[in-house]
One Martini backbone bead per residue (centre of mass of N, CA, C, O) as a GRO file, in nm:
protein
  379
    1UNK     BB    1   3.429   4.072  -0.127
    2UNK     BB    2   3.503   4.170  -0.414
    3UNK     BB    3   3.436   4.417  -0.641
    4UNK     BB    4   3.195   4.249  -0.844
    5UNK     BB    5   3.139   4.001  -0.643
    6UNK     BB    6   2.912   4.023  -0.477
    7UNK     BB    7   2.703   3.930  -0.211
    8UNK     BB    8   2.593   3.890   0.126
    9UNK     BB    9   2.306   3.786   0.327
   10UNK     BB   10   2.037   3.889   0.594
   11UNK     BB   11   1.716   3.897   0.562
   12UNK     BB   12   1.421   4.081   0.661
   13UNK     BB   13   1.135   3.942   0.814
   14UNK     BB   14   0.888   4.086   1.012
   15UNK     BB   15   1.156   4.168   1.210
   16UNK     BB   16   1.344   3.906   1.112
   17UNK     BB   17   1.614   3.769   1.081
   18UNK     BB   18   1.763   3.564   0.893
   19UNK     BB   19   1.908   3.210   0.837
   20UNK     BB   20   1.918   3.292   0.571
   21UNK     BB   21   2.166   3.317   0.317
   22UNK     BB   22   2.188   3.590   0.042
   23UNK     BB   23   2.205   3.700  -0.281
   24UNK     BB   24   2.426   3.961  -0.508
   25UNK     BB   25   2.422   3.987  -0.803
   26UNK     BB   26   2.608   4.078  -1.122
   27UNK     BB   27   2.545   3.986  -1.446
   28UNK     BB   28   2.557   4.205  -1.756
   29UNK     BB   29   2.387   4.422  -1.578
   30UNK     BB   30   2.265   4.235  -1.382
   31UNK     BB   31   2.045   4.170  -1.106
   32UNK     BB   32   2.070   3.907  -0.844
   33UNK     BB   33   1.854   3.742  -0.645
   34UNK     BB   34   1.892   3.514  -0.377
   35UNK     BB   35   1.897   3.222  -0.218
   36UNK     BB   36   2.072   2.975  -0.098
   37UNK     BB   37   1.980   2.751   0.144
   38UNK     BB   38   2.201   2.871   0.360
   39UNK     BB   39   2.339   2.922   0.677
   40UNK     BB   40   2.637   2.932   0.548
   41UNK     BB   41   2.835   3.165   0.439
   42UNK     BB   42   3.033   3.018   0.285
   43UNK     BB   43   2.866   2.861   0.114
   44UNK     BB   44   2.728   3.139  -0.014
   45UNK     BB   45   2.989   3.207  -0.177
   46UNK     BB   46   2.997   2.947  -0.330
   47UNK     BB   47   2.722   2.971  -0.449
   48UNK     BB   48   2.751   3.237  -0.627
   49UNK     BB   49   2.959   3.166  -0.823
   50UNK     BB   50   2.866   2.951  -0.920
   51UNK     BB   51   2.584   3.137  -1.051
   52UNK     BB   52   2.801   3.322  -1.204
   53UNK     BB   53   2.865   3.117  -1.370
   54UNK     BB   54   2.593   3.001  -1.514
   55UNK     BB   55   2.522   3.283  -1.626
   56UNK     BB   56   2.739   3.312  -1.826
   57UNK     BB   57   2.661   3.011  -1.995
   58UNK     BB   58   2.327   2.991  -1.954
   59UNK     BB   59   2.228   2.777  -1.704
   60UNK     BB   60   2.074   3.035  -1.615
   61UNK     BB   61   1.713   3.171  -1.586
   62UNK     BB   62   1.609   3.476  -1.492
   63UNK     BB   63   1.434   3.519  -1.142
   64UNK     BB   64   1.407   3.382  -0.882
   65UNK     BB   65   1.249   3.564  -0.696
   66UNK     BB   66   1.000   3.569  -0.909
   67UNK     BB   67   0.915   3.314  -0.837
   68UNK     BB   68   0.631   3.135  -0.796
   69UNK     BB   69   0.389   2.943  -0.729
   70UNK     BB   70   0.225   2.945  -0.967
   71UNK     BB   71   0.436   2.862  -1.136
   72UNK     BB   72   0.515   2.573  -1.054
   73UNK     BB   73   0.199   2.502  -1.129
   74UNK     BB   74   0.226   2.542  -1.419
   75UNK     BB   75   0.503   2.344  -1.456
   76UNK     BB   76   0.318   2.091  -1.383
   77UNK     BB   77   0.106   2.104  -1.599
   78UNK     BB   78   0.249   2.081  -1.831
   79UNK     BB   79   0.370   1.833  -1.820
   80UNK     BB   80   0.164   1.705  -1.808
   81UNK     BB   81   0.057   1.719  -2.068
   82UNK     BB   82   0.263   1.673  -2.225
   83UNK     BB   83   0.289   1.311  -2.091
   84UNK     BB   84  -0.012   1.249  -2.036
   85UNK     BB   85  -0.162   1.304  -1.782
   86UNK     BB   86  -0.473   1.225  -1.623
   87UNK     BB   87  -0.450   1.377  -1.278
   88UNK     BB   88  -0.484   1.704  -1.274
   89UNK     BB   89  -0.763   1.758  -1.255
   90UNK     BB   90  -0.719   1.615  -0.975
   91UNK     BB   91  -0.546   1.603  -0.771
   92UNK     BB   92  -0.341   1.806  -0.816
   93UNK     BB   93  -0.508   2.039  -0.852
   94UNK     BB   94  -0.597   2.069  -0.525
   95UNK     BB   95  -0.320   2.058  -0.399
   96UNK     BB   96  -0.257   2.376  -0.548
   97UNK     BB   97  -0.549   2.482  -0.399
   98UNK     BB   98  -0.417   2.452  -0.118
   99UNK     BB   99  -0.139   2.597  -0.131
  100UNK     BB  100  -0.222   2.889  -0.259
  101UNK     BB  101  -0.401   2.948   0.047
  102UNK     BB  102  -0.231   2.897   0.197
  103UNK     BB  103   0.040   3.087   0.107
  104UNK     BB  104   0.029   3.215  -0.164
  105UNK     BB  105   0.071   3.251  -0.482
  106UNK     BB  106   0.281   3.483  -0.495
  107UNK     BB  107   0.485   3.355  -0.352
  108UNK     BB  108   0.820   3.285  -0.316
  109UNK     BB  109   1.000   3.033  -0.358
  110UNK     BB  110   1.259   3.123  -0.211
  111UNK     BB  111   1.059   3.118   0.090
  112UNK     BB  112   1.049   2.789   0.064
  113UNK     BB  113   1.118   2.650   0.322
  114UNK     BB  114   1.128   2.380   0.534
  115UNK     BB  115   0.995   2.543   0.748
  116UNK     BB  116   0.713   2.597   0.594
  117UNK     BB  117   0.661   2.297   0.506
  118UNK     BB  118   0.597   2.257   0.847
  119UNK     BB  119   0.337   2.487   0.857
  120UNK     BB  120   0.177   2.367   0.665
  121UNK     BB  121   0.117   2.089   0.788
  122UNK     BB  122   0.032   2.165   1.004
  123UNK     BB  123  -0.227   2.308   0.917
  124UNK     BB  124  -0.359   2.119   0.754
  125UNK     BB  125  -0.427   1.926   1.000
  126UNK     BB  126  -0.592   2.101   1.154
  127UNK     BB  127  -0.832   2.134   0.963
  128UNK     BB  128  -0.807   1.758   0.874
  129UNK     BB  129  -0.609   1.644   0.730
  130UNK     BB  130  -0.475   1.407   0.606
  131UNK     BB  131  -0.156   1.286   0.587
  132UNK     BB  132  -0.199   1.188   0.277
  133UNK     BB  133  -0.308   1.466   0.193
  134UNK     BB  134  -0.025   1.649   0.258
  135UNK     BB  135   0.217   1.458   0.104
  136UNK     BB  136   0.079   1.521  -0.193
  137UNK     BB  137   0.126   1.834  -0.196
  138UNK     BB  138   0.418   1.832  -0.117
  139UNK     BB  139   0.489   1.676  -0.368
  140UNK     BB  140   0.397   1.875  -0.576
  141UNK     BB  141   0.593   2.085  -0.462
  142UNK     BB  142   0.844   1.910  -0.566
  143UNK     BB  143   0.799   1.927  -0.831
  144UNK     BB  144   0.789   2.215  -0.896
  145UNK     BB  145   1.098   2.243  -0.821
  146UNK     BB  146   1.215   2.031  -1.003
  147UNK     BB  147   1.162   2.200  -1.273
  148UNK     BB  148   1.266   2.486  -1.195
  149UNK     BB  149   1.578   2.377  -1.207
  150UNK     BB  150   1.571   2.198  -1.477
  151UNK     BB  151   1.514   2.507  -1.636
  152UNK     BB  152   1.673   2.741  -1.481
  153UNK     BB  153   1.484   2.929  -1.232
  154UNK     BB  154   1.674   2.796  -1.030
  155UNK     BB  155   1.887   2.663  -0.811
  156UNK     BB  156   1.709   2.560  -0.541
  157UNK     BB  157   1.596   2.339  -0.314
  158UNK     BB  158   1.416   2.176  -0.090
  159UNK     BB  159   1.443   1.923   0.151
  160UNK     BB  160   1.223   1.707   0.141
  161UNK     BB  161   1.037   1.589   0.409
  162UNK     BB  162   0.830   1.282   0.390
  163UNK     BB  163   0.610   1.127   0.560
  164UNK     BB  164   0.570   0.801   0.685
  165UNK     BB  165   0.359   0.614   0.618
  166UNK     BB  166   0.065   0.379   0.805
  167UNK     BB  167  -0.195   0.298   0.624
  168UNK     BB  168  -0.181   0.008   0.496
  169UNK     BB  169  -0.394  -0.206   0.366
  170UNK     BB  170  -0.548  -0.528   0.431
  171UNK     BB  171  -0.778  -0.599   0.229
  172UNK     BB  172  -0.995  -0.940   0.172
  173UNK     BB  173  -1.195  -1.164  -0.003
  174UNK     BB  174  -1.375  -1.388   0.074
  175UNK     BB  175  -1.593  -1.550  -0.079
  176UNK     BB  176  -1.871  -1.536   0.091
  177UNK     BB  177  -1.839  -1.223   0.144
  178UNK     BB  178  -1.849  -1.148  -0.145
  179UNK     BB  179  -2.135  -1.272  -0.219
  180UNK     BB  180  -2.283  -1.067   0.028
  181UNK     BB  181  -2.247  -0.840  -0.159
  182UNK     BB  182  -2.367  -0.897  -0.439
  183UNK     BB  183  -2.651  -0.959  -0.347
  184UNK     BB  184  -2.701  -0.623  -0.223
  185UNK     BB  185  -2.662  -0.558  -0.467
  186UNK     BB  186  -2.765  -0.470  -0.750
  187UNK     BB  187  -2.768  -0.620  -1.066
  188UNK     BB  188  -2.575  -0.438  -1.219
  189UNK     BB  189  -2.339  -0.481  -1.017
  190UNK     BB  190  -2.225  -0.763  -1.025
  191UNK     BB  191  -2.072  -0.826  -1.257
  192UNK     BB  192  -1.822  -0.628  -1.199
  193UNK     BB  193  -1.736  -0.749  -0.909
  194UNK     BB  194  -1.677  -1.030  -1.030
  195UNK     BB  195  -1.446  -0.905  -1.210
  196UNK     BB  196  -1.289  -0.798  -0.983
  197UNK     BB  197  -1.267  -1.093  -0.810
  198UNK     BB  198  -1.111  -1.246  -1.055
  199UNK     BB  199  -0.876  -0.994  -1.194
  200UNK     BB  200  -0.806  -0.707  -1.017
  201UNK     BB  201  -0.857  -0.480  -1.128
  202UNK     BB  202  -0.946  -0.166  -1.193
  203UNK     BB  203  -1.194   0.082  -1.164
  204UNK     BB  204  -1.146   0.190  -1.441
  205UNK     BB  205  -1.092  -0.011  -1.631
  206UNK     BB  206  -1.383  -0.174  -1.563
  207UNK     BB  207  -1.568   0.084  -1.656
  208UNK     BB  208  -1.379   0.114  -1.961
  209UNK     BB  209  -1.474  -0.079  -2.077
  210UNK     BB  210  -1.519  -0.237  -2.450
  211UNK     BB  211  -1.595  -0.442  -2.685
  212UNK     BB  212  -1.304  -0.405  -2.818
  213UNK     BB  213  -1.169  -0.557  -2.545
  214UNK     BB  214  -1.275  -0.787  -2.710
  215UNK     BB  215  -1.212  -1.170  -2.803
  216UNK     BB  216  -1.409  -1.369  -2.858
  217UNK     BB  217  -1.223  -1.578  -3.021
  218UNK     BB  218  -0.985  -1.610  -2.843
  219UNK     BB  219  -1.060  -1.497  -2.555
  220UNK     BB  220  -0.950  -1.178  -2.498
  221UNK     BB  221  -0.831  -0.936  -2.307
  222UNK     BB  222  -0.761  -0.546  -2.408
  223UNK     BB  223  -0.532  -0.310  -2.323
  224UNK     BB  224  -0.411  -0.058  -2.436
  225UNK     BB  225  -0.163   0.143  -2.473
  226UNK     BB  226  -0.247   0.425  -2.260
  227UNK     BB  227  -0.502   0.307  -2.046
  228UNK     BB  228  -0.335   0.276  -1.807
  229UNK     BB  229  -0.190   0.368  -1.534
  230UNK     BB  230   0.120   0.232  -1.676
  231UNK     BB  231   0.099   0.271  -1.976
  232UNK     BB  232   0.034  -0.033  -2.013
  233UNK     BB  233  -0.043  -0.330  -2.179
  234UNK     BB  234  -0.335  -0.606  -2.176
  235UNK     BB  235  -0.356  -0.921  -2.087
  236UNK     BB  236  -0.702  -1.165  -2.074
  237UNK     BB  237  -0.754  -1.494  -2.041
  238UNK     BB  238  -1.060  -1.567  -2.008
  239UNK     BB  239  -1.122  -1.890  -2.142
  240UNK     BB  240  -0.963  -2.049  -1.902
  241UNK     BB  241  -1.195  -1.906  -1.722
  242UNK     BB  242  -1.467  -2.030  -1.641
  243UNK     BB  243  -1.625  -1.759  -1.482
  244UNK     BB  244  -1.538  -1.566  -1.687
  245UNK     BB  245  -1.676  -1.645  -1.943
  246UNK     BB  246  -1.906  -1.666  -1.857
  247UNK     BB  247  -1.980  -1.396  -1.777
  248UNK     BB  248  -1.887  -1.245  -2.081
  249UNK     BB  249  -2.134  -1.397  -2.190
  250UNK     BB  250  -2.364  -1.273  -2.043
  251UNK     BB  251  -2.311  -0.998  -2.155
  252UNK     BB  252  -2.343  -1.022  -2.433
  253UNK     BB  253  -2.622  -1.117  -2.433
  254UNK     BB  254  -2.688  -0.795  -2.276
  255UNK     BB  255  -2.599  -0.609  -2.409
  256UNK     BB  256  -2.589  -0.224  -2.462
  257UNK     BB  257  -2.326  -0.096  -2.600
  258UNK     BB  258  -2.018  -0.033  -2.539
  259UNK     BB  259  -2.038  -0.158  -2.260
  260UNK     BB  260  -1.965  -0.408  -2.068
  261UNK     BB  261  -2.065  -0.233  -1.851
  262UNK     BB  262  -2.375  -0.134  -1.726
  263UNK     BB  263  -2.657   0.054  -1.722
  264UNK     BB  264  -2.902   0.068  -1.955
  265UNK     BB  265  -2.647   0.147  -2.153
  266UNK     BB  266  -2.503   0.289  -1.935
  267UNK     BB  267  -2.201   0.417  -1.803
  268UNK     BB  268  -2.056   0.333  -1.497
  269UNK     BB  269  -1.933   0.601  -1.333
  270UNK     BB  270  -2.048   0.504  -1.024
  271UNK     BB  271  -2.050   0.287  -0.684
  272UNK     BB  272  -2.033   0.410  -0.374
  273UNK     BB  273  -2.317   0.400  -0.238
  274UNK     BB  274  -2.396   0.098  -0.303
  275UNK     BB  275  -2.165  -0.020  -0.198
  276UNK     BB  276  -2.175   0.048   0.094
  277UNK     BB  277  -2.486  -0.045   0.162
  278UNK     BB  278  -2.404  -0.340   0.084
  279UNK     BB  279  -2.197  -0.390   0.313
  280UNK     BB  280  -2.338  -0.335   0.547
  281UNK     BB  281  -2.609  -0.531   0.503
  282UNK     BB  282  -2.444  -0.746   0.506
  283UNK     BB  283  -2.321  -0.748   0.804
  284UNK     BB  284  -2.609  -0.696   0.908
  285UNK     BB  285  -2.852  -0.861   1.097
  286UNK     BB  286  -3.105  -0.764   1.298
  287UNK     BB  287  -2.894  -0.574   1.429
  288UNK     BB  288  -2.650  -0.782   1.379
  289UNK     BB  289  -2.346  -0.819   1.382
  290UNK     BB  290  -2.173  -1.061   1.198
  291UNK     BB  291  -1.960  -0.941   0.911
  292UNK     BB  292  -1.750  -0.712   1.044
  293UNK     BB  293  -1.520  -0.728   0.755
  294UNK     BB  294  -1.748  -0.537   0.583
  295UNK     BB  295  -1.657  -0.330   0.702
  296UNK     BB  296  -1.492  -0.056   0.530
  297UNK     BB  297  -1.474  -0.143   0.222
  298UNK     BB  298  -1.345  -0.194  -0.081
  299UNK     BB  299  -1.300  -0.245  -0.408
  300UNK     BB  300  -0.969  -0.246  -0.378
  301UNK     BB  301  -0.975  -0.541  -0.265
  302UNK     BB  302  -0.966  -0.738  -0.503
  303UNK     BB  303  -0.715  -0.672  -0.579
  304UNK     BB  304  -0.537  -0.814  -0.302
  305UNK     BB  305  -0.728  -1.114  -0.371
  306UNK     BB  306  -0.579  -1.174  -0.643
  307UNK     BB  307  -0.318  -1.176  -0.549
  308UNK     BB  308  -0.332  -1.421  -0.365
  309UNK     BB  309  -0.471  -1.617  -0.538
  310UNK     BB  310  -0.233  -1.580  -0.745
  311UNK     BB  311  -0.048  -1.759  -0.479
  312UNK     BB  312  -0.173  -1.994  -0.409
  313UNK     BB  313  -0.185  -2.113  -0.687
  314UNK     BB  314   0.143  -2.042  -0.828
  315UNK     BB  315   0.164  -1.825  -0.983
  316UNK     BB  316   0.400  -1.612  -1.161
  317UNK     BB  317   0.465  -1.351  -1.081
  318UNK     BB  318   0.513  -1.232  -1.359
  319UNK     BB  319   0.240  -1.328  -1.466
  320UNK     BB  320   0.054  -1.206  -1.228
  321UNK     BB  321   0.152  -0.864  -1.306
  322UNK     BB  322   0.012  -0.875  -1.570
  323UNK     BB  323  -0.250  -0.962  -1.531
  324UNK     BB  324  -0.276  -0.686  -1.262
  325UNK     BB  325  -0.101  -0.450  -1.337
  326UNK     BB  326   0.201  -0.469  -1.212
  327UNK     BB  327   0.504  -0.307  -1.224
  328UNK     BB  328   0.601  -0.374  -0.949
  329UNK     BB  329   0.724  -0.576  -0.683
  330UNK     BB  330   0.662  -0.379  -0.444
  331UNK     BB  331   0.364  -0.358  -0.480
  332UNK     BB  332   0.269  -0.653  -0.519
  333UNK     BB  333   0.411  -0.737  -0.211
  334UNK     BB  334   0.202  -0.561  -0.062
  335UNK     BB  335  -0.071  -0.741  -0.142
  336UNK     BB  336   0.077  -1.008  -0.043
  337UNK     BB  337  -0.122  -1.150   0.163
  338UNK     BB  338  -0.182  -1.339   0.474
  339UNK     BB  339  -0.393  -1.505   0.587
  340UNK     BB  340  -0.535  -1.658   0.844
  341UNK     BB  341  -0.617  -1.930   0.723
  342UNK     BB  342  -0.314  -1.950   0.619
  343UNK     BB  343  -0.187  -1.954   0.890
  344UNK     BB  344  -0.361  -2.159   1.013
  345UNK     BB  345  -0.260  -2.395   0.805
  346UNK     BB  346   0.023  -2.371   0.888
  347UNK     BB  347   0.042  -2.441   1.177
  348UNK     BB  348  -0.100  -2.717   1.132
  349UNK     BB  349   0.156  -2.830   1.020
  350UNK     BB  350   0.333  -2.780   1.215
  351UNK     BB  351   0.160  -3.009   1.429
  352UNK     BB  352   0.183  -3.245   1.268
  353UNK     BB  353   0.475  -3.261   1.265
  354UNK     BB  354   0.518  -3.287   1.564
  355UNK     BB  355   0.372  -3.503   1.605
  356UNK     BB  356   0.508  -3.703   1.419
  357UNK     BB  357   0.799  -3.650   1.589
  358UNK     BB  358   0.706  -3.749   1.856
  359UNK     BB  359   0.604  -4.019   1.784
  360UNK     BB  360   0.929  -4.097   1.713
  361UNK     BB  361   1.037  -4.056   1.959
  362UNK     BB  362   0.865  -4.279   2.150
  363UNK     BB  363   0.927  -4.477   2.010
  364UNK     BB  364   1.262  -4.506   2.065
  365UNK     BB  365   1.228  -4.496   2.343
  366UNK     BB  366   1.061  -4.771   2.357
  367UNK     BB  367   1.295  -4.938   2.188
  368UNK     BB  368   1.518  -4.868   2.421
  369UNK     BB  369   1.418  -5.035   2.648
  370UNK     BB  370   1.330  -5.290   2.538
  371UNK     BB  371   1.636  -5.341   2.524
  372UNK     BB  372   1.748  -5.319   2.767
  373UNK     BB  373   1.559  -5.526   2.941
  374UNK     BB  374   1.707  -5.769   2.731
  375UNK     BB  375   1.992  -5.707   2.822
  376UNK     BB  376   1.942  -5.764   3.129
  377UNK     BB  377   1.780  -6.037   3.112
  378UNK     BB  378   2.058  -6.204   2.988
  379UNK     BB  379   2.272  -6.096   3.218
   0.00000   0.00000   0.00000
C-alpha cells in the first residue's frame, strides 16, 4: 500500500504466526493497531481503508488492542442496569466469572477469534460444565462483543456460533401425580403448589405474590409491568376457577404478613429440598419405585402442565398466553406438549372410526352379494 496508508502484517503469537491479517494505521497523528478477523490479505486491506474513513468522520474511538474481557463485562454490567434486568447479580455475574478464569480478564478481545471461543468451550466441558452452561457463558461473550462494536470501541466481531442444544424438558403432572407429590410436601407449601399446578405461573412471580396482587373484590390477579420475567403486566380472573378461589379464599383467612404464600408469616425463599425429598417420597413406596414419572420433576413442570390444561380446555391460544405470561408463540409451542393419554385418546379415536369404517364396508359387501344372489336366482 501507499506511503501513509498503513499496512497489514500477520503477527506472532507464542512462537507462531497467525493466520489473521492484522492492521497499523496512523490517522490524526495516532496508531492503531487491530486485527482485521480474517484470514485474506485483500480482505484485510479492505478492511483497513474502512477503519480509516470510520475514525476520520469519529464513528471508531478508543484503541480496540486495549480493549480487554475486563472491558467486554463492564460494557454488559452497565447495559444491564441501565435496562434494568435483574439476571446480573446472578446467571450473568458467574458466566463472566467463569470467562475471566480461562481466559483471562486481561486477554485482548481482539484476539479472542473464533478458535479460542473453541477451545474455551472444550476447556469448560472437560471441566464438567453441562453443554447448556458453556452456551450461556459464551452469549454472554458475544453480547460483550456486540455492545463493543455498537460502542464504536471495536470494528469487528466473531461470529459464533453457539451448539444448538437438546436439552428440551418435556414433563407435566398428571392430576395423581401431582396431588401424591403436594401431600407429601410440608403443609406450608401445598398451597404454593396448588397455585402452580392450577396457573402455571413462574416459581419467582409465585414466591413474590403478595395481597397488594390480589382484588379480593374483582376477584382478580394483578401483576403490575416490570415485575414479570417479560416485563409485561398480567391479569389472573382467579373467581371464575372454583378451585383457584377456594384456595385464594383460603390464604386470605390464613393470612399473616405480606405474602400470599408464607411459612409462619416469613417470604418462603426457596423449596428445592422439600420439593425433591417430596418427589422421591411420591414416587418410592415400601422400597419400590411406583411412581417413576416423579422422579427427577421440577416445580417448572406445572408451567408447561398449565399449558397442556387450557390446550385441553379449548381456551385460545392468545387468551391462554396472557394467561401464563408467555411472550411469544414460539416458546408457548414448546410448553404445548401432547400427553401419553393424549395420543392413546387420539388413536382410540382412531379405532373406532376405523371400525365404523369396516362395519359400513362389510355391510355394502353382504349387501352386494345378496343383490347378486336374487337377481342370479330370478334369471
Amino acid at each position: 500500500m501507499s506511503r501513509g496508508a498503513g499496512w497489514v502484517y500477520r503477527p506472532v503469537w507464542s512462537g507462531r504466526t497467525s493466520r489473521v491479517w492484522w492492521l497499523d494505521y496512523t490517522v490524526r497523528g495516532e496508531r492503531h493497531r487491530e486485527s482485521s478477523g480474517t484470514t485474506s490479505k485483500r480482505d484485510a486491506q479492505r478492511i483497513m481503508r474502512d477503519r480509516m474513513g470510520s475514525r476520520e468522520t469519529g464513528k471508531m474511538v478508543g484503541h480496540p488492542d486495549r480493549v480487554t474481557l475486563h472491558h467486554l463485562r463492564e460494557l454488559v454490567r452497565i447495559d444491564y442496569e441501565l435496562n434494568g434486568l435483574r439476571s446480573w447479580a446472578q446467571a450473568m455475574r458467574w458466566n463472566w466469572e467463569h470467562l475471566e478464569r480461562v481466559l483471562g480478564a486481561d486477554e485482548p478481545a481482539v484476539r479472542l477469534d473464533v478458535a479460542r471461543c473453541d477451545a474455551y468451550a472444550q476447556a469448560r466441558l472437560a471441566e464438567g460444565a453441562a453443554r447448556a452452561t458453556v452456551n450461556r457463558e459464551l452469549a454472554a461473550l458475544r453480547r460483550g462483543f456486540r455492545l463493543a462494536v455498537r460502542k464504536g470501541l471495536l470494528a469487528t466481531r466473531p461470529e459464533f456460533v453457539i451448539p444448538q442444544e437438546h436439552n428440551a424438558r418435556s414433563g407435566f403432572f398428571e392430576e395423581s401425580d401431582f396431588r401424591a407429590v403436594q401431600l407429601a410436601l410440608p403443609e406450608a407449601l401445598r398451597p404454593l403448589v396448588e397455585f402452580a399446578y392450577l396457573t402455571g405461573w413462574r416459581r419467582k412471580e409465585i414466591l413474590t405474590l403478595t395481597w397488594a396482587n390480589v382484588d379480593l373484590n374483582a376477584e382478580v390477579l394483578r401483576l403490575e409491568v416490570g415485575t414479570t420475567k417479560n416485563r409485561e403486566g398480567r391479569t389472573f380472573p382467579y373467581g371464575v376457577l372454583p378451585a383457584l378461589k377456594a384456595l385464594i379464599d383460603a390464604q386470605w383467612q390464613r393470612r399473616d404478613g405480606l405474602f400470599v404464600f408464607h411459612r409462619h408469616g416469613a417470604r418462603i425463599r426457596d423449596y428445592y429440598t422439600a420439593w425433591h425429598n417430596a418427589c422421591a417420597r411420591a414416587a418410592v413406596q415400601g422400597g419400590v419405585i411406583v411412581r417413576p414419572a416423579l422422579l427427577g420433576r421440577i416445580p417448572h413442570d406445572f408451567r408447561r402442565t398449565a399449558v397442556r390444561n387450557l390446550e385441553r380446555a379449548g381456551v385460545p391460544r392468545s387468551v391462554a398466553m396472557q394467561l401464563t405470561g408467555h411472550k411469544t408463540e414460539a416458546v408457548y409451542r414448546r410448553y404445548a406438549i401432547v400427553a401419553e393419554q393424549d395420543q392413546r385418546e387420539g388413536v382410540e379415536k382412531l379405532a373406532a372410526n376405523t371400525k365404523t369404517n369396516g362395519k359400513r364396508a362389510t355391510s355394502r359387501r353382504a349387501h352386494a352379494t345378496k343383490r347378486d344372489r336374487v337377481s342370479s336366482s330370478a334369471a
